[in-house]
C-alpha positions, 0 to 999 in steps of 0.5 A: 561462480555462477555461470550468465545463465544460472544466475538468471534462473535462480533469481527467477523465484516463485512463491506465494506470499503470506496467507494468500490462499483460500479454499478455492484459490492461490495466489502466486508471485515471482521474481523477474529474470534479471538481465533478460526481457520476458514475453509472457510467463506461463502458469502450471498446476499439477503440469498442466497450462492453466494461464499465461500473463505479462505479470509477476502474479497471478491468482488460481481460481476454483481449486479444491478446499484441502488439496495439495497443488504443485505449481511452476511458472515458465518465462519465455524470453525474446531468444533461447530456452524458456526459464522454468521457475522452482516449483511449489506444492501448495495446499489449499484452505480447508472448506470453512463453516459459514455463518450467514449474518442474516442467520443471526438477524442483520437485514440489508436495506441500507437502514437497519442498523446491523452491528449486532448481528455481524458482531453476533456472527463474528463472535461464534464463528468457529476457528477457520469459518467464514462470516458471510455478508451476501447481497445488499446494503448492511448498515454497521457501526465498528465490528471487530474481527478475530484470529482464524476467520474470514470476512466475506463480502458476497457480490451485491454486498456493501458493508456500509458504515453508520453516520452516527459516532455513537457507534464507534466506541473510543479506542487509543490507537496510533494515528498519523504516527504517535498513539492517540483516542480515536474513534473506531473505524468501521472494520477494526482488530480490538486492542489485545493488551499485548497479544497477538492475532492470527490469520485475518482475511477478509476477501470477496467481490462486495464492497466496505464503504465508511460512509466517510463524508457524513462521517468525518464532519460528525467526529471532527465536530464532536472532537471526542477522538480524531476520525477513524479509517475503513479498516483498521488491522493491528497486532495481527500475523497474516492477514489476507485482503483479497478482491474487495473493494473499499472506499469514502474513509473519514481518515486513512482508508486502510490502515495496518499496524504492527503486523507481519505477513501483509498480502493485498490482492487486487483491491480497489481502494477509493477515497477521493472519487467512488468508481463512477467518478463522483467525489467524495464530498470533505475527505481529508487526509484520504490516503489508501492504504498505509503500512504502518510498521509492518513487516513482509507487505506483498501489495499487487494488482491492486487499483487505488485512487487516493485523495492523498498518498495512494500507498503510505509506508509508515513506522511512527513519529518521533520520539514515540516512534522511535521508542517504539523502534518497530520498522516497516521492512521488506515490502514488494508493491506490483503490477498496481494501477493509481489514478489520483493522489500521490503515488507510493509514499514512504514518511513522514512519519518514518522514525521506526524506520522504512527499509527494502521496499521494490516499487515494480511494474506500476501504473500512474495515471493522473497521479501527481507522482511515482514516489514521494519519500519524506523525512523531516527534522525531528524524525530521526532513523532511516529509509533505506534500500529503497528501488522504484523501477519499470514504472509510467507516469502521464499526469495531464491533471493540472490541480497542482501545477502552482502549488509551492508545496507539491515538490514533483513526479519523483521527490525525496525531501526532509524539509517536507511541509516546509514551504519556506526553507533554507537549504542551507541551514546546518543544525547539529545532528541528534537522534531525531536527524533523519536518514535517506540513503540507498535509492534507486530509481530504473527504467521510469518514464514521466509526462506531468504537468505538475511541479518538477519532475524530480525533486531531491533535498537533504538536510545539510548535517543529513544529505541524501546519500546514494540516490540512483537514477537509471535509464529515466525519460522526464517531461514537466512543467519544472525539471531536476532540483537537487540540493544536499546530496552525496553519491547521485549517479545518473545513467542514461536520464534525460529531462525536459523542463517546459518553464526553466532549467532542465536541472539547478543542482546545488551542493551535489556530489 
């Protein structure tokens, strides 16, 4: 048996997730000592003090391309010995080969169409090179990536998507969960008949901007293929999103699908507002990013404010998805900051299957909530392993403080969509009978003016099963509905309802 002490420190585990280093950076993760409070961490390289953080990641800047690093992480806790992490030794990026788009004819005055040239670049970039879009307004239609590159988006630099459909050729491609013709997104993977792509990142200061609002009125007008997203990576191993910032999609924003070994490193994702707070005009469907059957997803100190779900953690609808049968699984979402739309989502398209997600150390403010899991009839699979934890919530945006659809701040529900229901309805089970079960939510505090502030509803023939709710601190304008649920354990949760009961549980065990 391990001793209070051993089992601290072997939980304490640094790494650095998938793809997530560059020729001058590396990024790094830890697992929090359980069953202690930190005060801060300490980062080392080569032993020597590099940074001190509050957070469980951090980026090393300005290494040397081709070098090895060791690297360890010390926890100072409130009493006692710091708690040294296991170290690691690290080698960085070779220094790529750049190729410059201006170098093959792109010109950055916001009018010139450029896909050409950057496909022009793209194309010959050697394995391991760098495609550079320097400072200015670079017009584009779809461009498509390859293994073993990066997109680099310099400071001043805006890849800035065409208004015209012309540009983006017609692909088949999975939209809103079962494979679809679609237009192509601004930043796409082509389609590999089967094979797979390696080693995709595209990083950098500059900004990718679909130009969403003329865009999305133009595809849905034509009704050639539905709307395309910012970004769209498919079938890919290791793909790296570092410092860049994306906004004003016609659909999804980021969109990854089928891909293993995800990093997103401090992304600024907008799709309802630009970062001056203008709305997008006509933007539906805006979520930020969506995971879609997609496996070891590492998504920390990113900034989204979404028109819809900020993080949608997908795997396909029905009966396609589910023979298609590819589950998202193991994703770990940190040290992140939403300020609209509806939080971390998990479904409704979910009929691969979502398991072991942790939500951690996230920030919501004026989204309508923390976590919104969802599983409708007809979906079939499960959502399981799911933990939100050492999360706030302050929603003062009253937007949505009527709406009958909207079920609150933290809500599990299989008759989403739904805004007339009978929870007590019972359909026979089939295989397109969802299941939710094995859910925690620890250390939660919620302010909202919006719906309830926690909202759980199973199906009668599928209760919910194994949902947790630890040391919460609930205010709202509704407070806790349950319905069809087995095994809810509260400890510690207090709820405040400004209109109503505090909690109306109906069929709970």
């Amino acid at each position: 048996m391990y001793t209070e002490q051993q089992l601290i420190q072997i939980t304490f585990n640094l790494f650095t997730p998938p793809a997530a280093q560059t020729a001058d950076s590396i990024a790094l993760l830890w697992d929090k000592p359980i069953r202690t409070s930190v005060e801060r961490y300490e980062v080392y390289v080569n032993s020597s003090l590099v940074a001190t953080t509050e957070n469980t990641d951090y980026t090393i800047q300005g290494l040397a391309a081709a070098q090895e690093y060791e690297i360890y992480v010390c926890a100072y806790v409130a009493a006692g010995e710091p708690l040294k992490s296991n170290t690691l030794n690290v080698v960085t990026r070779p220094q790529p080969q750049v190729f410059d788009i201006t170098s093959f004819g792109a010109v950055g005055d916001g009018s010139t169409l450029n896909t050409q040239s950057i496909q022009s670049a793209i194309d010959v970039c050697s394995p391991g090179g760098l495609v550079n879009i320097p400072a200015g307004v670079f017009l584009s239609g779809a461009i498509f990536l390859k293994s073993d590159m990066t997109l680099y988006l310099g400071e001043g630099a805006v890849l800035l998507g065409s208004p015209d459909t012309q540009d983006y050729p017609l692909i088949e491609s999975r939209w809103e969960g079962l494979e679809k013709t679609c237009y192509t997104s601004l930043v796409n993977t082509p389609n590999t008949a089967g094979g797979r792509l390696r080693n995709i990142t595209i990083a950098g200061p500059g900004k990718i901007d679909a130009n969403g609002s003329l865009l999305r009125k133009k595809e849905l007008s034509e009704a050639a293929g539905r709307p395309g997203s910012a970004i769209c990576i498919r079938n890919t191993d290791n793909v790296y999103l570092q410092g860049i910032t994306v906004r004003q999609s016609p659909f999804w924003c980021v969109h990854i699908v089928y891909c293993n070994g995800l990093s997103v490193n401090g992304v600024g994702i907008h799709t309802k507002y630009d970062e001056e707070g203008k709305l997008y005009d006509g933007i539906v469907n805006g979520d930020g990013l969506d995971p879609d059957s997609c496996s070891n997803v590492y998504i920390f100190n990113c900034h989204i404010a979404s028109q819809d779900d900020c993080i949608a953690i997908k795997s396909g609808r029905n009966a396609e998805g589910r023979a298609v049968g590819i589950p998202t699984e193991n994703v770990r979402i940190s040290n992140c900051r939403f300020t609209s739309g509806f939080g971390v989502a998990m479904g409704s398209e979910m009929s691969g299957g979502v398991r072991n997600v942790l939500v951690e150390d996230c920030v919501f403010h004026n989204a309508f909530s923390v976590a919104s899991i969802k599983a409708i009839r007809g979906r079939g699979s499960v959502i399981e392993n799911i933990t939100y934890r050492d999360c706030t919530l302050s929603n003062q945006n009253v937007e949505l403080q009527d709406t009958q659809w909207f079920r609150g701040a933290l809500y599990v529900d299989q008759f989403y969509g739904d805004l007339i229901f009978d929870p007590h309805q019972d359909l026979p089970k089939d295989e397109g009978t969802p299941v939710i079960r094995n859910v925690l939510f620890q250390n939660i505090t919620l302010d909202t003016v919006a719906g309830n502030v926690i909202y759980l509803t199973g199906l009668l023939e599928s209760p919910l099963e194994n949902i947790r709710f630890e040391n919460i601190t609930a205010v709202g304008k509704h407070g806790f509905i349950a319905n069809n649920v087995r095994g809810l354990v509260l400890d510690n949760v207090s709820v405040e309802a400004r209109e109503g009961q505090a909690m109306h549980f109906i069929n709970v065990k």
